[in-house]
C-alpha positions as CSV (number, residue, x, y, z in Angstrom):
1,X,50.3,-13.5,-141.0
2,X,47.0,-14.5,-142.5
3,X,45.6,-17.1,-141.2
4,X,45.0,-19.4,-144.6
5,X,48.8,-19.0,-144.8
6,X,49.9,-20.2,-141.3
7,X,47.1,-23.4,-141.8
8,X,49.1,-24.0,-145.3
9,X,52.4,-24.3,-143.6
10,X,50.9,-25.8,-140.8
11,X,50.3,-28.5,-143.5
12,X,53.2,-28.8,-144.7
13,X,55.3,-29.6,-141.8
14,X,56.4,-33.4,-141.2
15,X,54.6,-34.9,-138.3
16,X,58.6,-34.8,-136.3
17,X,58.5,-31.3,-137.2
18,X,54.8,-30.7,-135.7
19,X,55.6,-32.6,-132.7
20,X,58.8,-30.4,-132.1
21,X,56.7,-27.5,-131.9
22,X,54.1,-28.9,-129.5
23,X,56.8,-29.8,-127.0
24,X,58.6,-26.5,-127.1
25,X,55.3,-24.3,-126.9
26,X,54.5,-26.4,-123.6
27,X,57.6,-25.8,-122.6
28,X,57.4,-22.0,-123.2
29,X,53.8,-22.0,-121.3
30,X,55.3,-23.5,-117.9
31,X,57.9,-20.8,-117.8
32,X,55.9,-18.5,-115.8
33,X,54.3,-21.1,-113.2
34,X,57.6,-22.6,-112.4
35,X,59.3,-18.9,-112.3
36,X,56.5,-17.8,-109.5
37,X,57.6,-21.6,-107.5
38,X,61.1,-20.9,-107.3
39,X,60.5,-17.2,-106.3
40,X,59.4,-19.1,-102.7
41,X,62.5,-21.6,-102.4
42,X,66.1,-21.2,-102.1
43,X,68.5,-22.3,-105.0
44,X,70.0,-25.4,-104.2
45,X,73.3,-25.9,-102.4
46,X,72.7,-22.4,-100.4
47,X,74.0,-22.1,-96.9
48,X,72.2,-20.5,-94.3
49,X,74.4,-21.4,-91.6
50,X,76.9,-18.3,-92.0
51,X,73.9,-15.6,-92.2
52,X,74.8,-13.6,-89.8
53,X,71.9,-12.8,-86.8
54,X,70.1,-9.0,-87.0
55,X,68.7,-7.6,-83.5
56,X,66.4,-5.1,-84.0
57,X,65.6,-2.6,-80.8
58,X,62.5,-0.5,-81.0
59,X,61.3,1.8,-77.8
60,X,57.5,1.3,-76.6
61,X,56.2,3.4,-74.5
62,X,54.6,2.1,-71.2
63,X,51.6,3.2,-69.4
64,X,52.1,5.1,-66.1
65,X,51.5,2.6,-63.0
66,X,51.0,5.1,-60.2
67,X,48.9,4.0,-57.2
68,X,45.2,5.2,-56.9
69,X,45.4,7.6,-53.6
70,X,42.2,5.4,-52.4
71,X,43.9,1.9,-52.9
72,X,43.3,-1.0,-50.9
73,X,44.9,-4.1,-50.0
74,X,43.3,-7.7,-49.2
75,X,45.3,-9.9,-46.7
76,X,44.2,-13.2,-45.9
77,X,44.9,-15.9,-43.2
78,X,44.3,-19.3,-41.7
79,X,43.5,-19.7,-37.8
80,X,46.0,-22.2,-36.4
81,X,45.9,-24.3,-33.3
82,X,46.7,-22.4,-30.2
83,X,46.3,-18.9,-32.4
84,X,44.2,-16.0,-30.8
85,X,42.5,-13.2,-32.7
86,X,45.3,-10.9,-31.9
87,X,47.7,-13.0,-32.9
88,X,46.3,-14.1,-36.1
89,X,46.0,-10.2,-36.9
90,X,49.6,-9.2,-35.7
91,X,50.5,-12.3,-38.2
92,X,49.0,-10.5,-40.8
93,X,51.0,-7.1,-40.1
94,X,47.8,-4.8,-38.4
95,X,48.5,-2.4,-36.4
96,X,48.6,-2.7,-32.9
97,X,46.4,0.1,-32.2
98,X,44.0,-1.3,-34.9
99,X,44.2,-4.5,-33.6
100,X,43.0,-3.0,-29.9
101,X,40.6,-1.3,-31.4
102,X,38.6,-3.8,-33.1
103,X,39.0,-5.9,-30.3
104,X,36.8,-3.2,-28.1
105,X,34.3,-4.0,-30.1
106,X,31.5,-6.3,-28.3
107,X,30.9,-8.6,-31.0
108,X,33.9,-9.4,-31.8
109,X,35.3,-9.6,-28.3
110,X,32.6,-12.5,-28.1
111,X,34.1,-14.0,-31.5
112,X,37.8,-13.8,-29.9
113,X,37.3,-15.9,-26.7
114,X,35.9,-18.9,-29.2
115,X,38.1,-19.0,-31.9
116,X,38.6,-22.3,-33.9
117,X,41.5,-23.5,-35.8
118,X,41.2,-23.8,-39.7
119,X,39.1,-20.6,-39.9
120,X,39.6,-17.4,-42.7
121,X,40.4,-14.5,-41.6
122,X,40.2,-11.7,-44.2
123,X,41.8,-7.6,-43.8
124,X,41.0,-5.2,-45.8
125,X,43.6,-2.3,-45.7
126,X,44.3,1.1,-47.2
127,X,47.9,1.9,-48.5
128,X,49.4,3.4,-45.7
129,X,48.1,0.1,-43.3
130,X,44.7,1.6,-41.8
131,X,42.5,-1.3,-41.5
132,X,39.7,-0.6,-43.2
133,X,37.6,-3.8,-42.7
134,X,37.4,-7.5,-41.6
135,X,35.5,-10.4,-42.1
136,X,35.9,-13.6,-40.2
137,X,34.6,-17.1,-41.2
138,X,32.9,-18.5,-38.3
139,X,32.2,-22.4,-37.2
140,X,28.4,-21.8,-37.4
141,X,26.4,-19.2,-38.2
142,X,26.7,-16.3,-40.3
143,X,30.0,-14.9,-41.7
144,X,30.9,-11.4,-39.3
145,X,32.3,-8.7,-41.1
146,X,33.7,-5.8,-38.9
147,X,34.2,-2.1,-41.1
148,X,35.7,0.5,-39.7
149,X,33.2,3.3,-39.0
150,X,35.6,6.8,-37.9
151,X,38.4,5.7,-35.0
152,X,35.7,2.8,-34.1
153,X,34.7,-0.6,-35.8
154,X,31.0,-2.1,-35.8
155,X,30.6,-5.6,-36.6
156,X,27.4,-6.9,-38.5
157,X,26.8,-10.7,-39.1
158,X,26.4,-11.4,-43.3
159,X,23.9,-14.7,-43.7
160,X,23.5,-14.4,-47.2
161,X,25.2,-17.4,-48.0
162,X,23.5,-19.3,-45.1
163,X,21.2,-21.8,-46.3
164,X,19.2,-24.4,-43.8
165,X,19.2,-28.0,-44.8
166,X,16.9,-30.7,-42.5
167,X,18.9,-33.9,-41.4
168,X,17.7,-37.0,-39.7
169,X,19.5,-39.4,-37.7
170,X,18.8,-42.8,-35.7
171,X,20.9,-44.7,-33.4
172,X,21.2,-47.4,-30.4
173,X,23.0,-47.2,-27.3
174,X,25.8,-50.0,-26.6
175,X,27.6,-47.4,-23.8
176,X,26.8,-43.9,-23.5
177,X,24.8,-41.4,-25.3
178,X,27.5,-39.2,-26.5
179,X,29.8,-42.3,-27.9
180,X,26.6,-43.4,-30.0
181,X,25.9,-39.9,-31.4
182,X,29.1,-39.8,-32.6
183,X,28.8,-43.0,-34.6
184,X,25.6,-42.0,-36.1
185,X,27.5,-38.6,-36.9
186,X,24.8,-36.7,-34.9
187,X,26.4,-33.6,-34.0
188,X,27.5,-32.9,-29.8
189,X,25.5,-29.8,-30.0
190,X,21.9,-31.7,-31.1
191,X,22.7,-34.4,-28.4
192,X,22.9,-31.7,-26.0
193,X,19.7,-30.4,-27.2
194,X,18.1,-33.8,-26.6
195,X,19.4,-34.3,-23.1
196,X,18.1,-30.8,-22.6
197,X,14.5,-31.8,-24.4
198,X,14.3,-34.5,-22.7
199,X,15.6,-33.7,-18.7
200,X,12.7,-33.4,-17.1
201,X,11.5,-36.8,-18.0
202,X,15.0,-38.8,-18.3
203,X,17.8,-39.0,-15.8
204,X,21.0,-39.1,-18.4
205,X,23.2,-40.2,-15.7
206,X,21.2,-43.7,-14.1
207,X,18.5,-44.6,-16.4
208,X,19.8,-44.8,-19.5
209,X,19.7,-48.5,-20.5
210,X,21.7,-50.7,-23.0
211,X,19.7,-50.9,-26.1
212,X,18.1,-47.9,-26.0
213,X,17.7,-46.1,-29.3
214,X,16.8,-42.6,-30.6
215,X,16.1,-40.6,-33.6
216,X,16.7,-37.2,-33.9
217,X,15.5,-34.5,-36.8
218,X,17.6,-31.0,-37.0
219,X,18.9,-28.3,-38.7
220,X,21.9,-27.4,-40.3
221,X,23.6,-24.5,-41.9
222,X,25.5,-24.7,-45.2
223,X,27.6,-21.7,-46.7
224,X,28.6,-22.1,-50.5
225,X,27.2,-25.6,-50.0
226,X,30.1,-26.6,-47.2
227,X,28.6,-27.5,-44.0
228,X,29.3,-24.8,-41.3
229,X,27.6,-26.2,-38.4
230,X,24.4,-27.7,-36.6
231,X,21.6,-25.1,-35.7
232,X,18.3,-26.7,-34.4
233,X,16.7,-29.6,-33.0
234,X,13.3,-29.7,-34.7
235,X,12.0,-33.1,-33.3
236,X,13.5,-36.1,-31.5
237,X,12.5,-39.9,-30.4
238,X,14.3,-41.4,-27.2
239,X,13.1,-45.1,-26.1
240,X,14.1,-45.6,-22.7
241,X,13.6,-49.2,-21.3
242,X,11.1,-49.2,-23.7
243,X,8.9,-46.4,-23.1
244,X,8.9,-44.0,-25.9
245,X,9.5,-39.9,-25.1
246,X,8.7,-38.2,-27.7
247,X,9.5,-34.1,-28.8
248,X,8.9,-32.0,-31.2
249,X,9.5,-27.9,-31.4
250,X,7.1,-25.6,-31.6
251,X,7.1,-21.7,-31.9
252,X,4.3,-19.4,-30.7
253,X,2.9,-15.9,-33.0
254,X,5.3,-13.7,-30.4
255,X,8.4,-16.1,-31.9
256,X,9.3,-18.0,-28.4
257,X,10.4,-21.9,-29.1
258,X,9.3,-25.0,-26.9
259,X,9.4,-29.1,-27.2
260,X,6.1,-30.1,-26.9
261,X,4.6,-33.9,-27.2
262,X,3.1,-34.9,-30.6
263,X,-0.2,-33.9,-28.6
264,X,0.4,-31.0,-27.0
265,X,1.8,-31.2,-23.5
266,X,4.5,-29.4,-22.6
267,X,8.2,-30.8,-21.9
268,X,9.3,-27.7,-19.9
269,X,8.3,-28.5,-16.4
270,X,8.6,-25.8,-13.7
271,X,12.8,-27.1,-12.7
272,X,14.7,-29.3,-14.6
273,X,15.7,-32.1,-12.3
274,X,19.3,-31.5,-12.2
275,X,21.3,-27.8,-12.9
276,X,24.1,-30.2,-14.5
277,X,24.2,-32.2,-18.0
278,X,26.1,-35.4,-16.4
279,X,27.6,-35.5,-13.1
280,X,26.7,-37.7,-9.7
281,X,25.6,-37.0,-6.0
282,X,28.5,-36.7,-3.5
283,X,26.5,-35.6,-0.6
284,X,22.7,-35.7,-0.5
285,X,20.3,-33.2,1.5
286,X,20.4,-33.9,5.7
287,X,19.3,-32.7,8.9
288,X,22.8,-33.5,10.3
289,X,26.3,-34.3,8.4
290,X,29.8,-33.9,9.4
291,X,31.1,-30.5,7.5
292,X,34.2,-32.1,5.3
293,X,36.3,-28.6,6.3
294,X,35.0,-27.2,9.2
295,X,34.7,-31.2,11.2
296,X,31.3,-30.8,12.9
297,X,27.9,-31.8,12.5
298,X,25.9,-29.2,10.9
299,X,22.5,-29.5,8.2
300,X,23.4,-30.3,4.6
301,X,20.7,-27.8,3.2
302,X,21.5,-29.1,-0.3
303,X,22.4,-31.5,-2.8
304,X,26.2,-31.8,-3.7
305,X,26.9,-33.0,-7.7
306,X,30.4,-33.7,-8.4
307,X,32.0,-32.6,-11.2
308,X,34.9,-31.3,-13.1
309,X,36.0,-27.5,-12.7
310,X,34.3,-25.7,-15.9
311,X,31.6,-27.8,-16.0
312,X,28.4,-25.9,-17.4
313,X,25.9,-25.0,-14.4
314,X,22.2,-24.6,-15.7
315,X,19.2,-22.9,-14.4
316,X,16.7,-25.1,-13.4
317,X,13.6,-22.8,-14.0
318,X,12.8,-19.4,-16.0
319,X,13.5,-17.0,-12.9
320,X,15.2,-13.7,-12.0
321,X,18.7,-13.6,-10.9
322,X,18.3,-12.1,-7.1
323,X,22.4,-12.5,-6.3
324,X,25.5,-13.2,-8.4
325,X,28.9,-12.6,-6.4
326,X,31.4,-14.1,-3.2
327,X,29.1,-15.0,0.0
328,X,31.0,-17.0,2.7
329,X,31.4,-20.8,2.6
330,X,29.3,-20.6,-0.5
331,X,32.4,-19.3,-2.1
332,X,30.9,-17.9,-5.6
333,X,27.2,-18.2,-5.8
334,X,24.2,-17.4,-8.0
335,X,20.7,-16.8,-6.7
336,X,17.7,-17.5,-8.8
337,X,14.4,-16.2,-7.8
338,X,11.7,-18.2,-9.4
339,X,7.6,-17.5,-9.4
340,X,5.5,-18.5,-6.5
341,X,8.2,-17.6,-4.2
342,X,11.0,-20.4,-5.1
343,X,14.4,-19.9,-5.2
344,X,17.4,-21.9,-6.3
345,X,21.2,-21.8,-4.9
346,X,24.0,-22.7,-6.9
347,X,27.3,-22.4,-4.8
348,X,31.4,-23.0,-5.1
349,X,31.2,-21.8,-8.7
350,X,34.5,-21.2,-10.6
351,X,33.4,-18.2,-12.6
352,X,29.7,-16.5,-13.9
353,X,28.4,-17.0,-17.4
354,X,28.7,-13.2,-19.2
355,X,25.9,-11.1,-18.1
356,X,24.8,-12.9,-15.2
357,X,23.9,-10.0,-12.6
358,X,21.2,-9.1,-10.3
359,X,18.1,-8.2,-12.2
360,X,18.6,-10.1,-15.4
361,X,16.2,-12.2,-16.5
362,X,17.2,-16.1,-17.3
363,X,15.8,-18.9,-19.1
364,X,15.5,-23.1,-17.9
365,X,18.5,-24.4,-19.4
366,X,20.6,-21.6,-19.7
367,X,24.3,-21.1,-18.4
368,X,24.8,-19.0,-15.7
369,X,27.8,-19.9,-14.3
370,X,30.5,-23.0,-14.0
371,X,31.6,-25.8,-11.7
372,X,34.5,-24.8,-8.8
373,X,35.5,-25.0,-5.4
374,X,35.0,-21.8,-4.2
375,X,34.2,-21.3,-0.3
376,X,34.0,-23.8,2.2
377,X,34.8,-26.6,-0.4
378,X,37.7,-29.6,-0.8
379,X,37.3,-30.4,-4.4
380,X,35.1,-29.4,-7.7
381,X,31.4,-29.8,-6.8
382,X,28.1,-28.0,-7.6
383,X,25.8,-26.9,-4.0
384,X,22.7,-26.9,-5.5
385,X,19.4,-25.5,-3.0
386,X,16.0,-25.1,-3.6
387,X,14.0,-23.0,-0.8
388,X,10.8,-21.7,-0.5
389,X,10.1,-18.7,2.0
390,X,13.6,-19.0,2.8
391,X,13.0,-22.2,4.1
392,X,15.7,-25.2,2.2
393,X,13.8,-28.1,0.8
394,X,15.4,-31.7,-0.5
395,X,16.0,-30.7,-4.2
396,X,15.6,-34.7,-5.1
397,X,12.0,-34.9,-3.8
398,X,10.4,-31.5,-3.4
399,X,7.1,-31.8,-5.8
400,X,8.1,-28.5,-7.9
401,X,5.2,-26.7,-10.5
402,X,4.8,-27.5,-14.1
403,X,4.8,-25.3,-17.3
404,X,1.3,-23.7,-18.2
405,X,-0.5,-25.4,-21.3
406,X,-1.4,-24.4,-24.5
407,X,-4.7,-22.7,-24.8
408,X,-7.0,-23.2,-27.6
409,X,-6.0,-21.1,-30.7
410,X,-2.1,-22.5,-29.8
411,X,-3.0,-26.1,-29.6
412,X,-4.5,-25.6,-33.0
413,X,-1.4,-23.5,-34.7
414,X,0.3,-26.1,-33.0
415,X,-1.1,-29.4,-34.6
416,X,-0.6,-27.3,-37.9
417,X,3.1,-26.6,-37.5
418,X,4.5,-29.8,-36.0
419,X,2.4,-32.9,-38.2
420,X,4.9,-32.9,-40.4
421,X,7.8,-33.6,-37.7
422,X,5.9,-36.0,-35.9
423,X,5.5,-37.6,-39.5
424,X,9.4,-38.0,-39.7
425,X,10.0,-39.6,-36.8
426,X,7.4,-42.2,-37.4
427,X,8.8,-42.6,-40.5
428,X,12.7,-42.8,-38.6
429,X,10.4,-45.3,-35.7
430,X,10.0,-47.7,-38.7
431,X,13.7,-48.1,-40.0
432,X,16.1,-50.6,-39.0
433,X,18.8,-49.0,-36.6
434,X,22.2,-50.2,-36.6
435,X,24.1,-51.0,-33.3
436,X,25.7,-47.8,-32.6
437,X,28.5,-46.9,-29.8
């Protein structure tokens, strides 16, 4: 239709009429938006509870989960009290032979006779149960993994996790040493390194006094930032009736360690006083003392400490060992043959530290054997001797030879490497120590 026509009828429609027309081309317009609503609803009224349920099954196919020919398993356990090594690994289902095997090993033989409670254990194994590999988590120290290496095992210690961390620690004595260590949380192995340090100067046994306080500077290791044990005494303070003794460790170009003064002089005498840590005299050196077994008079050509069986015995000086074995009264007994013609007896011993045997060099301070009553003995006792030439001498007052001292181009490497400690523990000497027991 033109479009001057539909503007003339336009025109001539009543306003009703117009208005008619405007509501039903609205309406006409909303058709389709409405239409496209509804297509997403349901009519109303519907029920939807009687649609009946369809299950539709379709077939996947899954991958294949065959086992690599070179699989291996982990197995992992905790130590427990009373546990051994080979118990621990029977708990974990290894073979006995396997189990015999690795125990043959030296390093881990040495790891077997001091297992701790609360320690992993890790087995690595191949499918059909060949142990492959071990690592153990020790108390201090390194990790030591164990791999198997043809029908044998070899065992190698794994520090890289071992990180070294300086502590220092003061305290006073109320009672005894070792109660106030353990309230300043210093660990039992640094207190024995002080009582060593300090042995040749200090009787641990009579003159330690009430009040007495000490501060100590050491090492310890951390794995994955856990504590795993002390390591090293570094430097240490003990004031003894007042009279300060002072240490600090030092180590030479070929690597050897020694507690020196702040100034220089050596700690390490010749002999340590005693061969034990804490003990006391029994029976004292004499010309003439009625035997306790045999019931006559006879010379005492030692010193008798008494002390538990197991107790650790010590060598008193760096020496040779000339004897190690069953002689006699003696019972069990280690001879030590020192420089300038000395040598030490150490008698009625319960059992030899590992590797004590004629010909093997030993250190001062180091184990060589433990408290008995082997021989001609009535109870747990050390015989300790000293003779020269053959020839016994009173242990308690023989005037025995001092360490050497540090020549010129040591003293000064020295002064270098231990300021800083000596620093500390002036620095430790100026805090206020709480009463510890």
């Amino acid at each position: 239709m033109p479009l001057t026509k539909l503007r003339i009828l336009t025109d001539r429609m009543t306003g009703a009429e117009r208005r008619l027309g405007l509501r039903t081309l609205v309406a006409l317009s909303s058709l389709p938006l409405f239409g496209v609503v509804a297509a997403f609803g349901l009519a109303p009224d519907t029920n939807t509870l009687d649609t009946p349920p369809e299950s539709i099954t379709e077939a996947i196919a899954l991958p294949s989960l065959g086992t690599a020919r070179n699989a291996s398993f982990v197995r992992e356990s905790i130590t427990q009290s009373g546990d051994t090594l080979s118990s621990v690994l029977s708990r974990m289902r290894i073979d006995d032979l396997e189990i015999q095997r690795v125990l043959s090993t030296d390093a881990v033989h040495q790891l077997a006779s001091s297992i701790r409670a609360g320690k992993r254990i890790q087995a690595t194994t191949s499918q059909d149960g060949q142990l492959l590999s071990l690592q153990f988590e020790r108390a201090d120290g390194a990790n030591l993994s164990v791999r198997r290496q043809g029908d044998a095992f070899v065992a190698e210690a794994d520090d890289q996790l071992i990180e070294s961390r300086v502590v220092m620690r003061s305290g006073r004595i109320l009672s005894s040493l070792f109660g106030a260590t353990d309230s300043a949380g210093i660990p039992d192995k640094i207190a024995s390194q002080m009582t060593d340090v300090f042995s040749t100067s200090l009787d641990f046994r009579d003159d330690l006094r009430r009040g007495d306080t000490f501060s100590v500077i050491y090492t310890v290791n951390y794995r994955n930032g856990e504590p795993v044990g002390a390591d090293k005494l570094l430097a240490a303070e003990f004031v003894n009736a007042g009279k300060p003794l002072r240490a600090v460790l030092f180590r030479d170009q070929s690597g050897r360690e020694d507690y020196y003064t702040p100034d220089g002089e050596s700690l390490k005498k010749g002999f340590l006083r005693s061969p034990l840590e804490f003990s006391r005299v029994t029976s004292s050196f004499s010309n003439s003392r009625k035997h306790p077994v045999f019931g006559f008079h006879r010379a005492h050509t030692g010193v008798d400490f008494g002390a538990p069986t197991g107790t650790r015995v010590k060598a008193t000086g760096d020496a040779t060992v000339a004897f190690a074995g069953r002689k006699g009264g003696y019972g069990n007994l280690v001879i030590l043959r020192h420089h300038s013609g000395y040598e030490t007896y150490y008698a009625h011993l319960s059992a030899f530290a590992s590797g004590i045997r004629p010909g093997r060099p030993v250190n001062q301070g180091e184990v060589i054997a433990y408290v008995g009553s082997t021989g001609a003995s009535t109870g747990p006792h050390l015989h300790y001797e000293v003779r020269i030439g053959s020839k016994p001498y009173n242990p308690m007052t023989i005037k025995l030879p001092g360490s050497a001292p540090l020549d010129v181009a040591q003293r000064a490497q020295f002064l270098q490497q231990t300021a800083n400690w000596s620093e500390k523990l002036a620095l430790l000497r100026g805090t206020n120590l709480a009463a510890l027991d």
